[in-house]
C-alpha positions as CSV (number, residue, x, y, z in Angstrom):
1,X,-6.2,17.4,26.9
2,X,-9.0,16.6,23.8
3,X,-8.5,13.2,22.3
4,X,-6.3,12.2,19.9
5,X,-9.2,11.0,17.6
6,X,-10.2,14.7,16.7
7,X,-6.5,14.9,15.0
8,X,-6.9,13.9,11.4
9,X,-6.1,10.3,11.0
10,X,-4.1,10.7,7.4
11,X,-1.9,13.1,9.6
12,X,-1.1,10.2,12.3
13,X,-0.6,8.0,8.9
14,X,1.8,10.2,7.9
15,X,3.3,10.6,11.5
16,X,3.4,6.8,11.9
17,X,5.4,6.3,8.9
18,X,8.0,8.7,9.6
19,X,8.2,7.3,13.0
20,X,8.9,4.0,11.3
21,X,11.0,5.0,8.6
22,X,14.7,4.8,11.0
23,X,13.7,1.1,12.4
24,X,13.1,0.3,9.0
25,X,16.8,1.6,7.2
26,X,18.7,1.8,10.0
27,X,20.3,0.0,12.8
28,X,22.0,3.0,13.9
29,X,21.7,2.6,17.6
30,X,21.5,6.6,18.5
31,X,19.1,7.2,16.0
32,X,17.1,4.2,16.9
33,X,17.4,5.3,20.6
34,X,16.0,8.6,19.8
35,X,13.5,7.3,18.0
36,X,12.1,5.5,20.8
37,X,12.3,8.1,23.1
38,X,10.2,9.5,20.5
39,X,7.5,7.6,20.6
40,X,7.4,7.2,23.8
41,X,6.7,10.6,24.7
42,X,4.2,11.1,22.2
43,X,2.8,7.5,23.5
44,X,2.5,8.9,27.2
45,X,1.1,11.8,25.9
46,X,-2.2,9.8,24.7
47,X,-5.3,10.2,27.2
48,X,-5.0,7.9,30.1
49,X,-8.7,6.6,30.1
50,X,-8.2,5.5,26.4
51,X,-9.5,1.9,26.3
52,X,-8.8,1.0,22.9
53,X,-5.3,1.4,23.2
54,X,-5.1,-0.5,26.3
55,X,-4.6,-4.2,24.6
56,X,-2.0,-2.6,22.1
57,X,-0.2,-1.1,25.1
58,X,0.2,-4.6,26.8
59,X,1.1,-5.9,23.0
60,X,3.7,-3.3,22.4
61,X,5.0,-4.2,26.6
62,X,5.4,-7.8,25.2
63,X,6.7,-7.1,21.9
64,X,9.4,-5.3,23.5
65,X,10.0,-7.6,26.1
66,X,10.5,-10.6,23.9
67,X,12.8,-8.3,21.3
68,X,15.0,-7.3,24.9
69,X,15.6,-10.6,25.8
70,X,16.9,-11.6,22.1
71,X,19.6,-9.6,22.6
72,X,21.0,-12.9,25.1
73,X,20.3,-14.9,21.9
74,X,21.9,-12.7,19.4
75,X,25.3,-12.6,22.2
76,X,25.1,-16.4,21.9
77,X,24.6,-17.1,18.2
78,X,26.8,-14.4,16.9
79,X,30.7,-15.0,17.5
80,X,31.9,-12.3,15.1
81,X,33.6,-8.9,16.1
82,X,37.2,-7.5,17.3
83,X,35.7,-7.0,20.7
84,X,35.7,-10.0,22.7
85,X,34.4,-10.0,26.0
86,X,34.0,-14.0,26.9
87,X,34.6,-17.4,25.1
88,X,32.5,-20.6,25.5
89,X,34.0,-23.7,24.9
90,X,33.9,-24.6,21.0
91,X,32.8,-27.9,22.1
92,X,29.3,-26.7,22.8
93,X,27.4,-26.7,20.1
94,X,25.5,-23.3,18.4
95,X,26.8,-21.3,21.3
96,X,30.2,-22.1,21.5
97,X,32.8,-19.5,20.6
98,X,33.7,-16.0,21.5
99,X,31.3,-13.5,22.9
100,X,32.0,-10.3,21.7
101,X,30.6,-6.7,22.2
102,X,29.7,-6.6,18.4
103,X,27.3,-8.9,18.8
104,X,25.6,-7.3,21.8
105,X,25.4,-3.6,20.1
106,X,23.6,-5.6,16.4
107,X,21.3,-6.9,19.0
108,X,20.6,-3.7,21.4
109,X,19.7,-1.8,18.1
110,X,17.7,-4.9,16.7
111,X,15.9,-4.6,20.0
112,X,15.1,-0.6,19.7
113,X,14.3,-0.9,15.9
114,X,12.0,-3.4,17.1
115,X,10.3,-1.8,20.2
116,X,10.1,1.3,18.4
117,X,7.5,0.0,15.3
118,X,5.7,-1.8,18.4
119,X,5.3,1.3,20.1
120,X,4.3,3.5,17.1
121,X,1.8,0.8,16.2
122,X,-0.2,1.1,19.6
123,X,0.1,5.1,19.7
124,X,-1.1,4.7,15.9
125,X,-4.0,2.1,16.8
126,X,-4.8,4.1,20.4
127,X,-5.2,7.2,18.2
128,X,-7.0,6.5,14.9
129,X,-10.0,5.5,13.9
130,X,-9.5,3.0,11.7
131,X,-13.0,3.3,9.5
132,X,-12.6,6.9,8.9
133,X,-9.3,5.4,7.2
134,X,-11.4,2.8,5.6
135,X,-13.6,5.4,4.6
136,X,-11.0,8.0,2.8
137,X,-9.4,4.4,1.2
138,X,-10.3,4.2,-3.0
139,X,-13.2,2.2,-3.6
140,X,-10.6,-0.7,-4.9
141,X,-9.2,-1.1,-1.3
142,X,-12.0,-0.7,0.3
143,X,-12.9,-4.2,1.2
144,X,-9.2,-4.8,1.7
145,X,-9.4,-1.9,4.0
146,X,-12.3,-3.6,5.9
147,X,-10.2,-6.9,6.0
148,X,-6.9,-5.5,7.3
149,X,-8.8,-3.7,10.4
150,X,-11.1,-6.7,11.2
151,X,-8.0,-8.7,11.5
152,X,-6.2,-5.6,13.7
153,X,-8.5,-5.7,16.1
154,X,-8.7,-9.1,16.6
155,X,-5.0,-8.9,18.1
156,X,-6.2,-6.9,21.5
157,X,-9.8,-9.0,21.8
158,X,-7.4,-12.4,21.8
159,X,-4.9,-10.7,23.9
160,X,-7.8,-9.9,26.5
161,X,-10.2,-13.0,26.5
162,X,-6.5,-14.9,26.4
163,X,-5.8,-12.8,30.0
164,X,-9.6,-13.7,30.9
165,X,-9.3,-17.3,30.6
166,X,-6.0,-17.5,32.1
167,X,-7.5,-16.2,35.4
168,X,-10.2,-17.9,35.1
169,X,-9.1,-20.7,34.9
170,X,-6.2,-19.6,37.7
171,X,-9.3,-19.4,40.0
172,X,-10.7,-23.1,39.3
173,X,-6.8,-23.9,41.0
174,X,-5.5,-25.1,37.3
175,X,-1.4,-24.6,37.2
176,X,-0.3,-24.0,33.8
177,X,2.7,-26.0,34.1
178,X,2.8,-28.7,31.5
179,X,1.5,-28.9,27.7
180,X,-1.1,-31.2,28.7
181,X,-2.1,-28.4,31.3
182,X,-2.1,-25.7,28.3
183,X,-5.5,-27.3,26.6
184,X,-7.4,-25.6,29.2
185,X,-6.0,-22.6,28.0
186,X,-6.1,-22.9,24.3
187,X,-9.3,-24.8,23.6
188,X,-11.6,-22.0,25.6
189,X,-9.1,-19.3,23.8
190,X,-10.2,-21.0,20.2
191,X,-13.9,-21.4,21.1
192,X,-13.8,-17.4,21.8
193,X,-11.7,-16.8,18.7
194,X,-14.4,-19.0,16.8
195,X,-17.6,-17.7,18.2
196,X,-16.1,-13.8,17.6
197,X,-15.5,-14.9,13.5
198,X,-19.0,-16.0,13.2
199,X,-20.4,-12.9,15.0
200,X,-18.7,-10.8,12.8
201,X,-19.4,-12.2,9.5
202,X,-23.3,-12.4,11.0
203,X,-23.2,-8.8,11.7
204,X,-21.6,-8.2,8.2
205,X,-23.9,-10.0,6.6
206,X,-26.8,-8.5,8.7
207,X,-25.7,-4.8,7.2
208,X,-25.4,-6.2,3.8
209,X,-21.8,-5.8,3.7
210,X,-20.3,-7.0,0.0
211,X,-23.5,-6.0,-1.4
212,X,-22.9,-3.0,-4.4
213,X,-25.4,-1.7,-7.1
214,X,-22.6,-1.7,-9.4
215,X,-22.4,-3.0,-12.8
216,X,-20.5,-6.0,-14.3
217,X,-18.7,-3.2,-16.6
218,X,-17.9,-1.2,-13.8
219,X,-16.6,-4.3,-11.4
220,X,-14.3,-5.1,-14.2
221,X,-12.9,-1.5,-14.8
222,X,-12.5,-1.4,-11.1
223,X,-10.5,-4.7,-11.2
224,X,-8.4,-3.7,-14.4
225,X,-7.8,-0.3,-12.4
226,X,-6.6,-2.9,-9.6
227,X,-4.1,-5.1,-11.7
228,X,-3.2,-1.9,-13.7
229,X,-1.8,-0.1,-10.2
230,X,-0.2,-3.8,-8.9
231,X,1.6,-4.1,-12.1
232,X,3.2,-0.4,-11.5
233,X,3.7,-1.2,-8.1
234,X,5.8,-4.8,-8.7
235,X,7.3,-2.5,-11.6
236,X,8.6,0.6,-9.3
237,X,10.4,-2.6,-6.9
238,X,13.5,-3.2,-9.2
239,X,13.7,0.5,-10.2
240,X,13.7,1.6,-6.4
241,X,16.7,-1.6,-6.4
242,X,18.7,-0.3,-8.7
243,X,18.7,3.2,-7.3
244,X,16.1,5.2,-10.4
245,X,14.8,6.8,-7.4
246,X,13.0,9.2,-9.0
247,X,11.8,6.9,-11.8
248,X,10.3,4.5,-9.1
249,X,8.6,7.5,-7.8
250,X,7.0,8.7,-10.8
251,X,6.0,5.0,-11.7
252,X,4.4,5.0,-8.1
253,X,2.9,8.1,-8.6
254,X,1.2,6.8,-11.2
255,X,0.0,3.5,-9.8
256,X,-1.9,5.7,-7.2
257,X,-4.0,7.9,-10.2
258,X,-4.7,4.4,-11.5
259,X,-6.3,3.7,-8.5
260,X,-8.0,7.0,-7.6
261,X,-9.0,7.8,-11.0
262,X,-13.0,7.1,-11.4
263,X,-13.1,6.6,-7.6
264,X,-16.5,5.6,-6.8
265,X,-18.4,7.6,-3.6
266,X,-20.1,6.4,-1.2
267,X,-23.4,7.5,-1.0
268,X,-23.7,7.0,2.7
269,X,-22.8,10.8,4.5
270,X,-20.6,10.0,7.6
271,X,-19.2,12.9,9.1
272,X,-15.2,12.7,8.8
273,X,-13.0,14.6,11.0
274,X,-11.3,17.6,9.0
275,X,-8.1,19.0,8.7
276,X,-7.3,22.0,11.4
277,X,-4.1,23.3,12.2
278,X,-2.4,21.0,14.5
279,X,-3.1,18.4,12.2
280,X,-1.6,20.2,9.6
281,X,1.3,20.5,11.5
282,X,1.8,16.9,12.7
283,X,1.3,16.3,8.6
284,X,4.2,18.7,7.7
285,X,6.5,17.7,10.4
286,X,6.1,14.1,9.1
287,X,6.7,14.8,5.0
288,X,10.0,17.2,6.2
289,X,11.3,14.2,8.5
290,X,10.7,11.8,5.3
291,X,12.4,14.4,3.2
292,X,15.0,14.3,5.6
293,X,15.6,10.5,5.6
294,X,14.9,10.0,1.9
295,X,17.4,12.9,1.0
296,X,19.8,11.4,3.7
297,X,19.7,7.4,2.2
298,X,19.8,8.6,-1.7
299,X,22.8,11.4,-0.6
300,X,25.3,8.7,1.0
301,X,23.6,6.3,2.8
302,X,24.3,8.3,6.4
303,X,21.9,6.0,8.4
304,X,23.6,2.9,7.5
305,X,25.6,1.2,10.8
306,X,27.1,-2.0,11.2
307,X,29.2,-2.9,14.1
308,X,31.0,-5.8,11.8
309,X,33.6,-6.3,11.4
310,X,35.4,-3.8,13.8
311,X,33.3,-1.8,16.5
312,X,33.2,1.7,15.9
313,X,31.5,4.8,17.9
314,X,28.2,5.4,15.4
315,X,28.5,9.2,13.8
316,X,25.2,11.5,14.5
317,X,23.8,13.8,12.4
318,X,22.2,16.7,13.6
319,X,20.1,17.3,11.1
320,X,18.9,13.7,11.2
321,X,18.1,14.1,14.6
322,X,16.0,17.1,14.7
323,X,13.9,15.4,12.1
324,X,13.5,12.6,14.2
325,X,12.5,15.2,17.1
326,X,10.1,16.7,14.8
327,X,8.2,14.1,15.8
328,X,7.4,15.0,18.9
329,X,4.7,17.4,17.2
330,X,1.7,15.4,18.2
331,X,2.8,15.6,21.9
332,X,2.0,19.5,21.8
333,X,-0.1,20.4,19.2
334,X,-2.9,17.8,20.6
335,X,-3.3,20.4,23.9
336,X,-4.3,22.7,21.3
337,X,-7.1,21.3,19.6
338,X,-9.9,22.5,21.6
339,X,-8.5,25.8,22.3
């Protein structure tokens, strides 16, 4: 199978927010459930050997982990529903009440919304490059751009020296069993953390990173261009509120020209990857799953679920469904991409 990284990364964009758009609106359990299957196949499907996405596989693992075991707490907490399974003494406080099955389905489909975005985010970060994203980004959000995937990538490098210094420190015969105990985990943890953030801004600084042959008249039109789009943005919110779908659109719509209008080059000629077919299908599978689910919320609101008051079987849509299946695109297209 070729990598991933030859797809084109706007078309995992694209992909990823599909992906995410049911965990988002919905707590529809069999939608959410498909969805996961989803990305799981399509996570599986990523080359074995790919390093990158190692730490964000062991992030998503832990993500999910934690989001399982908040079902217990959501059980506890909760003591609403018709479906009663168990009472705890009233007496005790926070947890006592009924148990009821309501409870536990909110917090199954809390858990599979939640696993679900972790899961797309490692497939997304295993599979992208992030600086040919930086690189198609307007010259406004550039430096944002360069911000955001400095601080993404600090998550797996913490995640690994933290697993480091834990054995390590495992092998001097230190037991992590107290909060005294922990210092000789976290004070090695925030020296790496440390010395990494002054790398990085020395090797910044070393490429002359910040530095621009612009003019003052240009840095302010690319600022006013900047508040312009942020003020269409905040304006589109209580539009998109009120249900003016389409006028939130349009106003969005325009925020983006604002910002790609007099887009400034770069002069320096990096080789991007291009669009091919199977990227061009990932892409289209992605806007007709949006369509779907935009269509779907602004129709009647068919991905709304709540298990409150009463407990009721969830209704499927098969149309829904396939557009969630569609996907499952970059799981067989990306065999094609050398061929």
């Amino acid at each position: 199978m070729s990598p991933p990284q030859q797809l084109h990364p706007v078309a995992w964009l694209l992909w990823f927010l599909a992906v995410g758009a049911v965990p988002l609106t919905s707590r529809q359990p069999l939608y959410l459930l498909l969805t996961l299957l989803v990305v799981i196949v399509v996570h599986l499907a990523l080359p074995a050997g790919e390093e990158r996405g190692n730490p964000w596989r062991l992030f998503a693992y832990v993500g999910s982990t934690v989001a399982v075991l908040s079902i217990g707490f959501n059980v506890l907490t909760v003591h609403t529903g018709d479906r009663a399974f168990a009472e705890l003494p009233d007496s005790w406080p926070i947890i006592g009440g009924p148990l009821t099955y309501n409870a536990l389905v909110y917090g199954v489909a809390s858990a599979l919304a939640i696993s679900s975005l972790l899961f797309a985010a490692a497939t997304f970060n295993a599979a992208v490059r992030h600086m040919e994203l930086i690189r198609r980004l307007p010259s406004s959000f550039q430096q944002f751009g360069v911000a955001g995937a400095i601080a993404l990538s600090y998550v797996p490098h913490t995640m690994q020296a933290g697993r480091d210094i834990y054995d390590a420190q495992r092998a001097r015969g230190h037991q992590m069993r107290s909060v005294g105990a922990a210092r000789a985990f976290l004070v090695p943890l925030l020296g790496n953390g440390l010395e990494r953030a002054i790398t990085t801004s020395e090797a910044l600084e070393t490429r002359g990173y910040g530095s621009t042959d612009l003019g003052s008249r240009q840095k302010g039109l690319g600022r006013w261009r900047f508040a312009l789009a942020l003020l269409l943005l905040v304006t589109a919110l209580p539009l998109l509120a009120t249900g003016r779908i389409a006028a939130a659109l349009f106003v969005a719509l325009v925020a983006v020209a604002a910002l790609t209008v007099g887009r400034r080059q770069s002069k320096q000629r990096v080789q991007l990857t291009g669009w091919d077919r199977p990227s061009l299908a990932i892409a289209t599978a992605a806007i007709a799953a949006l369509g779907v689910i935009l269509a779907a919320i602004v129709a009647g609101q068919s991905l709304s679920y709540s298990p409150f008051p009463r407990l009721v079987w969830p209704g499927f849509n098969p149309i829904i469904g396939a557009a969630i299946l569609l996907q499952l695109a970059p799981a067989f297209v990306a065999h094609r991409v050398d061929r």
